[in-house]
C-alpha positions as CSV (number, residue, x, y, z in Angstrom):
1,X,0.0,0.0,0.0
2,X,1.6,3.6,-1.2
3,X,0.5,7.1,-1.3
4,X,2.2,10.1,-2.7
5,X,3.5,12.7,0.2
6,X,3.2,15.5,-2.2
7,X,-0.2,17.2,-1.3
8,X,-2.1,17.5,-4.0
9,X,-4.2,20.7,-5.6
10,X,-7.7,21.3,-3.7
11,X,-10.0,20.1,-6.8
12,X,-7.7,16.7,-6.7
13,X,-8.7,15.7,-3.0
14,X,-10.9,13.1,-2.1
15,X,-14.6,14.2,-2.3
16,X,-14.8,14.0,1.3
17,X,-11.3,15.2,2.7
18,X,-11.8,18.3,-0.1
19,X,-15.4,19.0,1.9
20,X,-14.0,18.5,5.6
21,X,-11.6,21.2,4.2
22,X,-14.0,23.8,2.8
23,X,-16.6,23.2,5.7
24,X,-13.5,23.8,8.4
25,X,-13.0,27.3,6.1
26,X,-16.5,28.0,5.9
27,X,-17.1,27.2,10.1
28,X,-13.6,29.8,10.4
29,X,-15.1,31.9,8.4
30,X,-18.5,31.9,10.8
31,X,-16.3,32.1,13.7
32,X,-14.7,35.5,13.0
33,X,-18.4,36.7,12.2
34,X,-20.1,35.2,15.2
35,X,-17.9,34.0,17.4
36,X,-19.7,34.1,21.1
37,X,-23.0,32.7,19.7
38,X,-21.3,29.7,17.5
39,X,-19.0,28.7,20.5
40,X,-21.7,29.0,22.7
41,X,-24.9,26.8,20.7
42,X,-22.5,24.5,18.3
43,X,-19.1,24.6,20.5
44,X,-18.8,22.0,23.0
45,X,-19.2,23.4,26.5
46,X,-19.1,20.1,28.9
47,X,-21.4,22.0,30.9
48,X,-24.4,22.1,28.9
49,X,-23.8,18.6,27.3
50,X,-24.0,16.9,31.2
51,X,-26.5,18.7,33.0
52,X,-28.8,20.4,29.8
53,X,-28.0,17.4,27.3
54,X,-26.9,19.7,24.4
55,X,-25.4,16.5,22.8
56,X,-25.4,17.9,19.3
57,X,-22.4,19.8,20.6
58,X,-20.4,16.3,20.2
59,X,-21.0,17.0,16.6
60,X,-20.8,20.2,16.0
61,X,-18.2,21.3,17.8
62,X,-15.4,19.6,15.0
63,X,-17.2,22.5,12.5
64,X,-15.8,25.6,14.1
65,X,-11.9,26.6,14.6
66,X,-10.3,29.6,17.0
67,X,-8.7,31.5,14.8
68,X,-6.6,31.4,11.5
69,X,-3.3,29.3,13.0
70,X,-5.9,26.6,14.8
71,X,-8.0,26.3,11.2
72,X,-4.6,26.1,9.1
73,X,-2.9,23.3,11.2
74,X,-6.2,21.1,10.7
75,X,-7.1,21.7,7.4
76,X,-3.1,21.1,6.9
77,X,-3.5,17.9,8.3
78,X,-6.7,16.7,6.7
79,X,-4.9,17.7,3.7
80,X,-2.0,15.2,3.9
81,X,-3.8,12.7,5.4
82,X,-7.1,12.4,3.6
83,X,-5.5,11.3,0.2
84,X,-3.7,8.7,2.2
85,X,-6.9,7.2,3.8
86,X,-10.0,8.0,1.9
87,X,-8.9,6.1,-1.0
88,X,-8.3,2.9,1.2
89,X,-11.2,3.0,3.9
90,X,-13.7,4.4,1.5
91,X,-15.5,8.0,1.2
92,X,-18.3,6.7,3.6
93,X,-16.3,4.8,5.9
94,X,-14.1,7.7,6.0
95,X,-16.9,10.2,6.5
96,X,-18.1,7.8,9.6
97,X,-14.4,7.4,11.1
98,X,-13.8,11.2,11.3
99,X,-17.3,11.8,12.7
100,X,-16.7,8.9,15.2
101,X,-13.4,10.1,16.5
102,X,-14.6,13.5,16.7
103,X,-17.9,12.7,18.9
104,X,-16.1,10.3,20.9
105,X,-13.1,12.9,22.0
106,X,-15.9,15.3,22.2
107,X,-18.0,13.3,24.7
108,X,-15.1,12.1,26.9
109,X,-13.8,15.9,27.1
110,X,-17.2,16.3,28.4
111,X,-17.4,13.7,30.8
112,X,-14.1,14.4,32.6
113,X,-14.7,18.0,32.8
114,X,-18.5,18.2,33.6
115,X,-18.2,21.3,35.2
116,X,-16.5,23.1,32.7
117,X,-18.6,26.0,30.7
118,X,-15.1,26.8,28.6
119,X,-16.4,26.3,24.7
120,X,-14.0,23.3,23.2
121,X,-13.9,24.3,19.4
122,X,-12.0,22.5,16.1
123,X,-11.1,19.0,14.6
124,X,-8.6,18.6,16.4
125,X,-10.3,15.3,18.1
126,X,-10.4,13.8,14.7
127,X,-7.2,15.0,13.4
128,X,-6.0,12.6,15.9
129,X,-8.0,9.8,15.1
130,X,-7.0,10.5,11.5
131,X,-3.2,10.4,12.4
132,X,-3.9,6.6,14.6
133,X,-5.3,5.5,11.3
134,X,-2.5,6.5,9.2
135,X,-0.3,5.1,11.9
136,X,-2.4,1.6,11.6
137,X,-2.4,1.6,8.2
138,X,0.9,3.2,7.5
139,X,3.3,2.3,10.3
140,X,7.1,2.3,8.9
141,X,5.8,5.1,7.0
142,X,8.8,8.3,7.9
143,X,7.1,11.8,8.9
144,X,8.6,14.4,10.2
145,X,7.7,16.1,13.6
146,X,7.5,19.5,13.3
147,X,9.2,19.3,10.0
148,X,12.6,18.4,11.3
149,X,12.6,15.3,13.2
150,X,12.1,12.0,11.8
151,X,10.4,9.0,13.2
152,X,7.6,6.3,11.9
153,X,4.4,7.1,11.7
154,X,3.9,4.5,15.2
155,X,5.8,6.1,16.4
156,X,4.4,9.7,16.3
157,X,1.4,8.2,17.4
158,X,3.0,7.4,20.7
159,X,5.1,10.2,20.8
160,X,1.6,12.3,20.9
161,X,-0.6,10.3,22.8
162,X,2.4,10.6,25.7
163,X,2.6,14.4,25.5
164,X,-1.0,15.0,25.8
165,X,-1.6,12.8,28.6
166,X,1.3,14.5,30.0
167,X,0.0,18.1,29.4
168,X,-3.8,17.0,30.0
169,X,-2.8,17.2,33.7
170,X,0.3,19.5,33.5
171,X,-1.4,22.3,31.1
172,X,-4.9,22.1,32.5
173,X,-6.4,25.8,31.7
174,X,-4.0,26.3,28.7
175,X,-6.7,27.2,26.4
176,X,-5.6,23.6,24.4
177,X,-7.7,20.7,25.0
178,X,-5.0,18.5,25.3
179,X,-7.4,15.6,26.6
180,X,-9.5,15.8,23.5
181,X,-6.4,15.4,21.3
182,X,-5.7,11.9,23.8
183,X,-9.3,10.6,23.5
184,X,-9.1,11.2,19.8
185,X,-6.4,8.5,19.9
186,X,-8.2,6.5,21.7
187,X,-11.1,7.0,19.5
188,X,-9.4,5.6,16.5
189,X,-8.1,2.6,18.5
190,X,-11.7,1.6,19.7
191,X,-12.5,1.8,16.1
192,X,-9.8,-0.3,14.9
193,X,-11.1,-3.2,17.5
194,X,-13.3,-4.1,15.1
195,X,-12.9,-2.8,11.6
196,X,-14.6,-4.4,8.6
197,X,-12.5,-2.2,6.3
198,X,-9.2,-2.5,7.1
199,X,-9.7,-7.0,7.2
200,X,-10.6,-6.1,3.5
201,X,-7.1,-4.0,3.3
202,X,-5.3,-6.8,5.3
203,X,-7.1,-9.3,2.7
204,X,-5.4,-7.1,-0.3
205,X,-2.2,-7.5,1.6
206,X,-2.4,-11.4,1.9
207,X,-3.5,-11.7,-1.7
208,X,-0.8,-9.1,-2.9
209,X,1.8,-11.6,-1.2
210,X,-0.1,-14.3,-2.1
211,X,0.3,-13.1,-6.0
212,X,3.9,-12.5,-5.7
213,X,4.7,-15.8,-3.5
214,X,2.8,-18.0,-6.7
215,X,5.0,-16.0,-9.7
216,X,8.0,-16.8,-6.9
217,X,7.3,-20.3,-6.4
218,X,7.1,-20.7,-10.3
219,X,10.4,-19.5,-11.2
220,X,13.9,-21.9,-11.2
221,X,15.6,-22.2,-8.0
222,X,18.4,-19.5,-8.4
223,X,20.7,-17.1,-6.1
224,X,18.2,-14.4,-6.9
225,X,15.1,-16.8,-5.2
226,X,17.1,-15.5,-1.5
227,X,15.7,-11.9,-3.3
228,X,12.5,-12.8,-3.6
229,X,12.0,-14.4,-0.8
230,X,13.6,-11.3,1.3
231,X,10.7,-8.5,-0.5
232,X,8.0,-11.1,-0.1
233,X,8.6,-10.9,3.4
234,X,8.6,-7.5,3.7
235,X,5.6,-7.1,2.4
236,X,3.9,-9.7,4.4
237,X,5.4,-7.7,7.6
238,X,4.9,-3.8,5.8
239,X,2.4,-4.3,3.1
240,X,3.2,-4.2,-0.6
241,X,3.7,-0.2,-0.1
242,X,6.7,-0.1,1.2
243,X,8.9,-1.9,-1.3
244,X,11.4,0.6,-2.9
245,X,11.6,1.0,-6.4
246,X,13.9,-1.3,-7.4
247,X,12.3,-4.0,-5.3
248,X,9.6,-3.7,-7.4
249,X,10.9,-3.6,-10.7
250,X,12.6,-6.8,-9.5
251,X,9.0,-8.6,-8.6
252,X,8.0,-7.2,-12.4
253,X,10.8,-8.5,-13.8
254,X,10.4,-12.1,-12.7
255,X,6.1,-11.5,-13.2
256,X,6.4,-10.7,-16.8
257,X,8.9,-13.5,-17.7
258,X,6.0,-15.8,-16.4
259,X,3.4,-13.5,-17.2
260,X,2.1,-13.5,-13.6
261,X,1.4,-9.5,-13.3
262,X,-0.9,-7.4,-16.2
């Protein structure tokens, strides 16, 4: 499984990441205008979810963003990450995941702060769930935090599920909803418990090594069988998107002298 890390133009986005995009603009946009009445009805203010049952706000709150910086680092990230998941889950299932990981951060914000009648604005809930998929999906994948530090994409994942915890407790009035960023994590790993998408994606795996292991087992025994064997394994370990281009040419080459591959 691949995906390009250039970010593509705005009219070549997924249907769905290229609307989360323009309804995060348009709910900036709103915010400027009305900013005290939006935070207040469609924000998410634990308060009034507990005791008045505003539950809508679970929803609604992922629609509004405080201020340009806070609207540009989401759309940012639904940006890079949508092409690299909306393809592979599925528009809809997409569409349900982000919604899903943004109510479920939403409501457990609410229930640990109960008391609290501070509006909780953005996507940031479900920027995280995004980033656990793309860590599931894409784990050896190399990002960079903060543009500068490489690590795997599992690694990031960990990286920020340990600094919000951390700062949910040591940051506490910040003005960040740190814990919302931590339950959007967790969101996306109570998802993944039992995900009818991704056993079709796993299934695409097996049948991608599957594929490769029959044109393999096919060929004469050789010194270049060791090869094979060595970049079937890594994608039985990585998935089929992280072969390098020359292991691939290599798995061409020995498809299309048995004319295994179209």
């Amino acid at each position: 499984m691949s995906f390009s890390l250039r970010l593509p133009a705005l009219n070549d986005l997924p249907p769905v990441t290229k609307a989360l995009v323009m309804t995060a603009f348009g709910g900036w946009a709103l915010e400027m205008a009305f900013s005290w009445t939006l935070n207040y009805y469609l924000g998410l203010v634990p308060l009034k979810v507990i005791k008045s049952g505003w539950l809508w706000q679970i929803f609604t709150y992922i629609l509004i963003h405080a201020g340009f910086w806070h609207f540009f680092f989401n759309a940012f990230m639904l940006w890079f990450l949508g092409p690299a998941l909306e393809p592979v889950m599925g528009s809809r299932k997409y569409l349900i995941y982000f919604i899903f990981c943004g109510a479920v951060s939403g409501l457990f914000t609410a229930l640990v702060t109960p008391a609290s009648a501070t509006p909780v604005v953005g996507a940031s809930g479900a920027i995280y769930g995004l980033l656990y998929a793309f860590a599931a999906l894409y784990p050896d994948q190399i990002v960079y935090l903060y543009f500068f530090f490489p690590m795997t994409a599992r690694q990031l994942v960990f990286f920020l599920a340990g600094i919000s915890l951390v700062l949910s407790f040591a940051a506490a009035g910040s003005g960040v909803a740190n814990f919302t960023h931590l339950s959007g994590l967790i969101a996306g790993w109570l998802y993944f418990q039992a995900p009818s998408w991704l056993e079709k994606v796993t299934s695409h795996k097996s049948q991608v090594t599957s594929r490769w292991s029959q044109v393999a087992g096919e060929l004469p025994e050789g010194p270049a069988d060791a090869e094979v064997d060595a970049i079937l394994d890594k994608i039985s370990g990585k998935g089929e998107g992280a072969l390098t281009d020359a292991e691939r040419r290599k798995l061409d080459e020995y498809a299309k002298r048995k004319g295994g591959r179209a």
